[in-house]
MDTraj code that builds the backbone (N, CA, C; nanometers):
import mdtraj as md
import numpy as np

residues = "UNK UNK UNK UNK UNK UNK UNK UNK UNK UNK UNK UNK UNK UNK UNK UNK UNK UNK UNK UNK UNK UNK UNK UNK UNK UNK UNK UNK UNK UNK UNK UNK UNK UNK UNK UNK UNK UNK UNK UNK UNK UNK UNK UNK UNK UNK UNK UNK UNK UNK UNK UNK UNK UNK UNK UNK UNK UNK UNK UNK UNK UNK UNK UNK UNK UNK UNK UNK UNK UNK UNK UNK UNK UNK UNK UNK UNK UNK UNK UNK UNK UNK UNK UNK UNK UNK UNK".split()
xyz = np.array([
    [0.0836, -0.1172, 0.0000],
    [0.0000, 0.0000, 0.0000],
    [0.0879, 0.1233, 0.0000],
    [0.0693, 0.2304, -0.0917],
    [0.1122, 0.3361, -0.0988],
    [0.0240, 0.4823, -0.0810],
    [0.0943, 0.5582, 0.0969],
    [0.0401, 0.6415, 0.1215],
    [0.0903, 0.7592, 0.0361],
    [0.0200, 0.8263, 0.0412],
    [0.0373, 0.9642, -0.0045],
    [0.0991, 1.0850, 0.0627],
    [0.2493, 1.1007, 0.0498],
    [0.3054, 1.2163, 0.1158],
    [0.2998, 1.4020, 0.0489],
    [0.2700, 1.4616, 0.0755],
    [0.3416, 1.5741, -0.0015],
    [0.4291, 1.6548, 0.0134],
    [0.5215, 1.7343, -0.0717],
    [0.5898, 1.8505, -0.0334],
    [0.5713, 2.0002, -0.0812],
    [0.5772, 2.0430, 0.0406],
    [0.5472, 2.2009, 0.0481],
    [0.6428, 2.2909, -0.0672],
    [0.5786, 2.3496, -0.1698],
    [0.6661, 2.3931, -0.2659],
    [0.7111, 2.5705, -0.2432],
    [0.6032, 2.6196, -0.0988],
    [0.5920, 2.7335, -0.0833],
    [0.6375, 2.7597, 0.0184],
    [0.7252, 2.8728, 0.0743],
    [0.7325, 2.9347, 0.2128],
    [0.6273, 2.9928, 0.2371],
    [0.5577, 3.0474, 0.1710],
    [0.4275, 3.1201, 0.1819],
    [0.2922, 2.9916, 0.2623],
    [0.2347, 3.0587, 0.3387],
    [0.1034, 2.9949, 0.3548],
    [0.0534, 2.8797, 0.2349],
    [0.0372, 2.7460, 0.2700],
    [0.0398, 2.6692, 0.2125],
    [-0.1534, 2.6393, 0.1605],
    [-0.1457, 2.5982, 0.0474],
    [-0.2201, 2.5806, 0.0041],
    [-0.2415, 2.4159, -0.0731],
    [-0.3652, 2.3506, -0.0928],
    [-0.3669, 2.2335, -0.1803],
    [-0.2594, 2.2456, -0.3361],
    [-0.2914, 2.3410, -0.3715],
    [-0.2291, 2.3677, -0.4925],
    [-0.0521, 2.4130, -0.4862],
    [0.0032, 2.4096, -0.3650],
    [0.1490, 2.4083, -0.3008],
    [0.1715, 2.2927, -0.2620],
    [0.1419, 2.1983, -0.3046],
    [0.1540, 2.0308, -0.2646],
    [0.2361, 1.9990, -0.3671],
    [0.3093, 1.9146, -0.3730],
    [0.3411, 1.7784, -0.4609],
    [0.3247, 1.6896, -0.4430],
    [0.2164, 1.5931, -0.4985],
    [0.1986, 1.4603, -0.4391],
    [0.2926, 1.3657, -0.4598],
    [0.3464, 1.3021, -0.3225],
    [0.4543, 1.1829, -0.3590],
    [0.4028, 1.0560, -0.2973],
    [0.4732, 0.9649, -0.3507],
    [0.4054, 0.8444, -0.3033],
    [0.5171, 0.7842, -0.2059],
    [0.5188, 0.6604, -0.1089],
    [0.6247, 0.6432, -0.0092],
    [0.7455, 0.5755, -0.1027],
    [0.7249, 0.5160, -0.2422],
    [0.8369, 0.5072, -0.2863],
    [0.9434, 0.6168, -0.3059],
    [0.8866, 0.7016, -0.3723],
    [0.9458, 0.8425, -0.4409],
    [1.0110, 0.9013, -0.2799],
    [0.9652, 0.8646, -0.1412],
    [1.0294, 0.9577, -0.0246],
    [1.1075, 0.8444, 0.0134],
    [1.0885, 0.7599, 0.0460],
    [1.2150, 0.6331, 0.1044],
    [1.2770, 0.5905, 0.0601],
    [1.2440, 0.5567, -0.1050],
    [1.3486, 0.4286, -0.1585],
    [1.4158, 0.4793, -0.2816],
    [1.3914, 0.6134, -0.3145],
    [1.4535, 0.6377, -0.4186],
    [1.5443, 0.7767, -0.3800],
    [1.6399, 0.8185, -0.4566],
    [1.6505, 0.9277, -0.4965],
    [1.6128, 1.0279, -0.5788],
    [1.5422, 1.1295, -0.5428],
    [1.4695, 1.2155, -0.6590],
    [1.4811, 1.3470, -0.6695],
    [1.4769, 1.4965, -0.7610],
    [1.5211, 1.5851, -0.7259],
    [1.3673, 1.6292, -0.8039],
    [1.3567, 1.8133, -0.7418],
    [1.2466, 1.8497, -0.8008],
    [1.3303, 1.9771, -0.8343],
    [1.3665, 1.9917, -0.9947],
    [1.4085, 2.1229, -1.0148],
    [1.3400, 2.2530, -1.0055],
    [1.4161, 2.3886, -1.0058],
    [1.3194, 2.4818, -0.9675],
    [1.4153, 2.5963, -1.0486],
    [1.3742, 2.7086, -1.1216],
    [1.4417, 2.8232, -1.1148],
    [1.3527, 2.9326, -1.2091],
    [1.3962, 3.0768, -1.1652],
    [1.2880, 3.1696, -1.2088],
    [1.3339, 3.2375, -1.3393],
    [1.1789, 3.2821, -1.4004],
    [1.2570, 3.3962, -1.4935],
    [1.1763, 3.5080, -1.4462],
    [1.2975, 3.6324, -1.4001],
    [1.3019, 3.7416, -1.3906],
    [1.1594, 3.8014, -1.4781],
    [1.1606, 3.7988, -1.6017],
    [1.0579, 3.8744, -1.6680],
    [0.9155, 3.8386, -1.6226],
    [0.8926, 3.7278, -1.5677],
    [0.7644, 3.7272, -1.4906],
    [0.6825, 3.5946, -1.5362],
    [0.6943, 3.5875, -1.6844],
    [0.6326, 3.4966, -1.8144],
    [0.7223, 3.3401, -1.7394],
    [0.6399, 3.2977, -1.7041],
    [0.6887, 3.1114, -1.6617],
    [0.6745, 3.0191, -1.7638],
    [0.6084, 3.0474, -1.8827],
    [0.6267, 2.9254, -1.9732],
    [0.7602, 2.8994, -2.0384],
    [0.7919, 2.8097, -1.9945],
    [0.8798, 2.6731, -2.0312],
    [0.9274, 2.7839, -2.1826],
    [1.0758, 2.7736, -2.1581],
    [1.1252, 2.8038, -2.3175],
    [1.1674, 2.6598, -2.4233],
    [1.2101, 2.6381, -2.5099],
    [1.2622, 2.5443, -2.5961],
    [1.3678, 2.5085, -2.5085],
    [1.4566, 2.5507, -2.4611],
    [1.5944, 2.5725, -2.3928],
    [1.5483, 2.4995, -2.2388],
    [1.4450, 2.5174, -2.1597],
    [1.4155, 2.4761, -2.0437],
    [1.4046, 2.3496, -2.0653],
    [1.3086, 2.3392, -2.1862],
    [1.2530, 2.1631, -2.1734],
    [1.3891, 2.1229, -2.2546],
    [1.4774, 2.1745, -2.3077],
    [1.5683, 2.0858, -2.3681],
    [1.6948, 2.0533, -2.2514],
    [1.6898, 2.1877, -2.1461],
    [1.8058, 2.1475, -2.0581],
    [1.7551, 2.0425, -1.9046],
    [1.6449, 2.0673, -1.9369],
    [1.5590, 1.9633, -1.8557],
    [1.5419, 1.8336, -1.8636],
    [1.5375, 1.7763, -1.9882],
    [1.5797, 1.6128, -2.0490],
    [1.7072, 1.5864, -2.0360],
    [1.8034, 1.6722, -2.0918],
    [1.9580, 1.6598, -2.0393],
    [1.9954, 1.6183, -1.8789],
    [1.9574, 1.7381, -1.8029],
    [1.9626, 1.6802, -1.6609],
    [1.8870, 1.5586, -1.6208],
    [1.7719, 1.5374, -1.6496],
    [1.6777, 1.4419, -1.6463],
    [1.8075, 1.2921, -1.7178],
    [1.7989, 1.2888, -1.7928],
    [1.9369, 1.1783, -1.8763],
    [2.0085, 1.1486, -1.7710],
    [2.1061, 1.2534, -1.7260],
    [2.1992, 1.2327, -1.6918],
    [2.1872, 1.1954, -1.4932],
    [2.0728, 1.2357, -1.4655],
    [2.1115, 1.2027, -1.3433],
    [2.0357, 1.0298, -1.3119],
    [1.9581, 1.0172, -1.4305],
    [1.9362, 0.8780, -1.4518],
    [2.0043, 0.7882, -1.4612],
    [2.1262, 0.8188, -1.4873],
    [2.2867, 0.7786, -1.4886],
    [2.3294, 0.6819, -1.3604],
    [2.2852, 0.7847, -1.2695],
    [2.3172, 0.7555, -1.1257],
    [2.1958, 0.7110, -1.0324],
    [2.0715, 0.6864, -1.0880],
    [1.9630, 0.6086, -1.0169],
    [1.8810, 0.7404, -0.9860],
    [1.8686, 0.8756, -1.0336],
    [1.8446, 0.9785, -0.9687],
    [1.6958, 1.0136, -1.0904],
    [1.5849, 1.0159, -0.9828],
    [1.4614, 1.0768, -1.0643],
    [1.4434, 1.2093, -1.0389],
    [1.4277, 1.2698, -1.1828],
    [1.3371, 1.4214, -1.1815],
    [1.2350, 1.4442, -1.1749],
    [1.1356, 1.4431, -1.0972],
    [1.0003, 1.4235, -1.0548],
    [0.9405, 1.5560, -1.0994],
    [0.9962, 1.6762, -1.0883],
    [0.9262, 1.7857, -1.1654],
    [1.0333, 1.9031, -1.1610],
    [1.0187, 2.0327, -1.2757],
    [1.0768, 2.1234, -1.2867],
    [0.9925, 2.1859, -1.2742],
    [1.0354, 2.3217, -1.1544],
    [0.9449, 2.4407, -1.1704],
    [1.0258, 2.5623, -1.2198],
    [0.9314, 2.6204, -1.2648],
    [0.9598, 2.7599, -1.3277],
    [0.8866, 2.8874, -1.2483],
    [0.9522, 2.9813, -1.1629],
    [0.8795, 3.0668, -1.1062],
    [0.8934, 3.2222, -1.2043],
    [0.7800, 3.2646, -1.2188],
    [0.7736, 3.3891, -1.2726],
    [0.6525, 3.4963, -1.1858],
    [0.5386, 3.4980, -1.2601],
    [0.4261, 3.5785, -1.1962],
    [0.3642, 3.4568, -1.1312],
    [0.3924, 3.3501, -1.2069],
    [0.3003, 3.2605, -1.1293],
    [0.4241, 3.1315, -1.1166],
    [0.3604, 3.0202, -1.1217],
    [0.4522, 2.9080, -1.0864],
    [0.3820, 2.7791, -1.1768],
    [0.5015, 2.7660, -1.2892],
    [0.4782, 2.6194, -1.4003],
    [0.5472, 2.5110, -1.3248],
    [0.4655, 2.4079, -1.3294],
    [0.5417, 2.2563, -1.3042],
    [0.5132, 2.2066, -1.4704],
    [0.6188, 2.1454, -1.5077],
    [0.6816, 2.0324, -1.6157],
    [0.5654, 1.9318, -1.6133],
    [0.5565, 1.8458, -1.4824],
    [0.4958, 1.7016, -1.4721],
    [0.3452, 1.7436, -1.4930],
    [0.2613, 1.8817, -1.4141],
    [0.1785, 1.9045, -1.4692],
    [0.1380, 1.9086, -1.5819],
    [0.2298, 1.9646, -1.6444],
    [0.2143, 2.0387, -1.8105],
    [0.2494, 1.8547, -1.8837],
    [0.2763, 1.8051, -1.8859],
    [0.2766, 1.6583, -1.8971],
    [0.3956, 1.6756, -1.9935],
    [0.5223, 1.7705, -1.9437],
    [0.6500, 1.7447, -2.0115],
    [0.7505, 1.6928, -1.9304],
    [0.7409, 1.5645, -1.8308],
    [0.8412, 1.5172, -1.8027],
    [0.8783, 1.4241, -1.8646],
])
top = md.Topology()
chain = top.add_chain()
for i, resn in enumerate(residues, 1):
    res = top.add_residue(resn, chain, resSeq=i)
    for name in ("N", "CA", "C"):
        top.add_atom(name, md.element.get_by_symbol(name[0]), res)
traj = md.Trajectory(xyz[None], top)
């Protein structure tokens, strides 16, 4: 049976929608990273360059047993990858 953990993606007052749902594999038995980084101009959609340096890291840390469970992008608002169904 697999419970349902989440992680808080916000310092801010947390909300359902500041969750990541993980399951007890993804927190105990694996290694996993959740990338994150902003663009300044505000606009969070994913460039060509994000999702391409995002499969790269994604590749490579697969290398070493290491899952990318999601990339966020902070701007005005906040994109997840796994949402957008580009992992």
């Amino acid at each position: 049976m697999h419970k349902s953990t989440t992680a808080n993606i916000s310092k801010q007052a947390s909300t359902p929608a500041d969750h990541v749902p993980l399951t007890d594999n993804q927190v105990l038995d694996k290694a996993a990273v959740i990338l994150a980084h902003n663009h300044p101009s505000g606009i969070a959609e994913p460039s060509q360059a994000d999702i391409a340096i995002t499969k790269k890291l994604a590749d490579a840390l697969a290398l070493i047993d290491v899952k990318v469970l999601d990339h966020l992008i902070v701007g005005d608002s906040v994109i997840s990858f796994a949402e957008k169904g580009l992992m």
